[in-house]
C-alpha positions as CSV (number, residue, x, y, z in Angstrom):
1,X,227.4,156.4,134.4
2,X,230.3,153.4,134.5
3,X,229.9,150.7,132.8
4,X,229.9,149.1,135.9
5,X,226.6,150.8,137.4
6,X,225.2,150.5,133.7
7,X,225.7,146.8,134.0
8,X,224.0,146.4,137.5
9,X,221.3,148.3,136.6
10,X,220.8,146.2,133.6
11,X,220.7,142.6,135.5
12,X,218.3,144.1,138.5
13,X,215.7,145.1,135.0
14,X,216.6,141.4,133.8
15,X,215.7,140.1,137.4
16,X,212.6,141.8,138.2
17,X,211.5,141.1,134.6
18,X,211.8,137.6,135.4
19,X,211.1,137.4,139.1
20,X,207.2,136.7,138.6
21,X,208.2,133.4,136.8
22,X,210.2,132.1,139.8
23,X,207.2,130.3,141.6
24,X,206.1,129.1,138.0
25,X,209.5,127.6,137.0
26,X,210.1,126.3,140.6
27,X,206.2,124.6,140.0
28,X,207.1,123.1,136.6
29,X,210.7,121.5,137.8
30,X,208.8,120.0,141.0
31,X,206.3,118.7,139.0
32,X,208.4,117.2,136.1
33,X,210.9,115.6,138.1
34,X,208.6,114.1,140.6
35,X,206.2,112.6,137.7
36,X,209.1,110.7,136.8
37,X,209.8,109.3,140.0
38,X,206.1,109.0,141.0
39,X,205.5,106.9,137.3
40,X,208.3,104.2,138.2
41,X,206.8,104.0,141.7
42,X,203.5,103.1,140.3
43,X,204.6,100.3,138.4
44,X,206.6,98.9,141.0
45,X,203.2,99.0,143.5
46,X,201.1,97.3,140.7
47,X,203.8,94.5,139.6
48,X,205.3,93.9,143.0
49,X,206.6,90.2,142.0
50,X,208.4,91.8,139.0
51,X,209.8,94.1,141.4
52,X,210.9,92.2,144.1
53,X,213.0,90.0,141.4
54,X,214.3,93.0,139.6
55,X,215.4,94.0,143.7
56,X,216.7,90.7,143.9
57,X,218.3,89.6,140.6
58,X,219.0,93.4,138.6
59,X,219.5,95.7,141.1
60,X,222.5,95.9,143.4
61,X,221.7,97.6,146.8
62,X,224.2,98.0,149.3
63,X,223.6,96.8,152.8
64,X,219.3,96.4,152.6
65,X,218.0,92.8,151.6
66,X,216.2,93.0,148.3
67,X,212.6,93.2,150.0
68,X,213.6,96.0,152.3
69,X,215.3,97.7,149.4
70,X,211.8,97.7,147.3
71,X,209.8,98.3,149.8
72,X,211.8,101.7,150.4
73,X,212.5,102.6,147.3
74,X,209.1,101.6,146.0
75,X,207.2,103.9,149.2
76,X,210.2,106.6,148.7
77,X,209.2,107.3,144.7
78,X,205.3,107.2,145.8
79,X,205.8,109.6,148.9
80,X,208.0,111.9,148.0
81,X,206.8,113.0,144.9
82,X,203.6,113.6,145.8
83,X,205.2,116.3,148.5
84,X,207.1,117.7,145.7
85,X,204.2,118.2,143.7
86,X,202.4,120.0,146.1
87,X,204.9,122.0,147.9
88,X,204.6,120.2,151.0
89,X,207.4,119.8,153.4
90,X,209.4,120.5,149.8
91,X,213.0,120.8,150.6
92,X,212.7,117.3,152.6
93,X,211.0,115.7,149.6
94,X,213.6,116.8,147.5
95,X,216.1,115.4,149.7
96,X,214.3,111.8,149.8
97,X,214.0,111.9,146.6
98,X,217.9,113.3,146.0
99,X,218.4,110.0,148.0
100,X,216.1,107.5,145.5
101,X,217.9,108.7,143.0
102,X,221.8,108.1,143.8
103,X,220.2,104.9,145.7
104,X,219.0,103.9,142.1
105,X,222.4,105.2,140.6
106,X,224.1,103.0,143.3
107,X,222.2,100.1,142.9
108,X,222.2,99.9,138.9
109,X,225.7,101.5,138.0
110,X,226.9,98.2,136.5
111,X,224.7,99.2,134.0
112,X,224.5,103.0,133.9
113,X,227.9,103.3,133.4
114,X,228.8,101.1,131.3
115,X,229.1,101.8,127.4
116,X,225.4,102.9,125.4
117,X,224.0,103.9,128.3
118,X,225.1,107.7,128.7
119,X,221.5,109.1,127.9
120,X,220.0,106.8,131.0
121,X,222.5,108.3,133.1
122,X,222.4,111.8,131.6
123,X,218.9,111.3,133.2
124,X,219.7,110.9,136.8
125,X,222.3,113.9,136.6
126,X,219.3,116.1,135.6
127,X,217.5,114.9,138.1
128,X,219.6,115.5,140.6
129,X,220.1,119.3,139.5
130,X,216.3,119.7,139.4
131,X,215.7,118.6,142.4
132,X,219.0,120.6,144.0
133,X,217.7,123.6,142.7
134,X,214.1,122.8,144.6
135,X,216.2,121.6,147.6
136,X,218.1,125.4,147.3
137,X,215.0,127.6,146.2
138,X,212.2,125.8,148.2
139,X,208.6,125.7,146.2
140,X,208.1,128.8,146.3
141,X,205.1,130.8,146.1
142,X,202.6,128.5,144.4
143,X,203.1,125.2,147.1
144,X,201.6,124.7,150.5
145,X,204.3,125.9,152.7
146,X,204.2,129.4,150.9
147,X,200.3,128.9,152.1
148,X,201.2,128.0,155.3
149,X,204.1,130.0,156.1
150,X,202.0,132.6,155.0
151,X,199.4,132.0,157.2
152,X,202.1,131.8,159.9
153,X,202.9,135.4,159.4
154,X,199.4,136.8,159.1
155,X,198.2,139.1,161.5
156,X,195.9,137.3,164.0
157,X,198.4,134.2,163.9
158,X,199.4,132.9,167.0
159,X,202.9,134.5,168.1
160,X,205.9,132.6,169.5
161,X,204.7,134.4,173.3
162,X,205.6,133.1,176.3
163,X,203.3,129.8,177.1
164,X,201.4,129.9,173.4
């Protein structure tokens, strides 16, 4: 045996040793990264003065009027993560999301980058890699679409036939 063969025959053990926690890691990223999201959308919903001056007065959105930016980004960190958590329409909620967050990158970098506030910043880069790796994986199988794509595919389903 090569070392070669030896060596692809060790990574495919490592892989189907692993494979059953795919769905569970996939779960555990969707769930983490849209609490965080979903947390900050709360407490813009139940302090909406606050937020409209923070939209106003902290935060520097490009092109939207304040209001028009809270209201999306407010709706956009409710929405979205609740999606992500349950694996519905997942890649598009990661997307939105993928959006909220460079929107809130965008819209605060006179802060984010400037000196101290690395950590705060660090944040949104792990974010974003979370929610890229949903956005390239999908949910997989413990989210609704597996459900429903599985459903799709089960015998009895309704086939793509002429006039179905």
């Amino acid at each position: 045996m090569t070392d070669s063969t030896l060596l692809a025959r060790l990574d495919g053990w490592a892989a189907a040793a692993v494979a059953p926690l795919q769905s569970v890691f996939l779960l555990a990223l969707r769930v983490h990264v849209a609490w965080q999201f979903l947390k900050s959308g709360w407490l813009k919903a139940r302090d909406w003065e606050s937020t409209l001056y923070l939209f106003e007065e902290e935060y520097r959105v490009p092109v939207l009027s304040p209001a028009v930016a809270a209201v999306l980004g407010t709706a956009g960190e409710l929405v979205f993560p609740v999606l992500l958590i349950l694996g519905l329409l997942t890649r598009y909620a990661a997307l939105g999301l993928s959006l909220v967050n460079v929107l809130a990158v965008v819209a605060y970098a006179h802060v984010l980058l400037g000196e101290g506030f690395e950590a705060a910043l660090g944040q949104h880069w792990l974010w974003g890699l979370m929610l890229a790796t949903v956005l390239l994986f999908g949910g997989g199988r413990l989210s609704v679409d597996a459900v429903l794509a599985g459903r799709a595919r089960a015998p009895g389903a309704l086939a793509a036939a002429p006039g179905a």
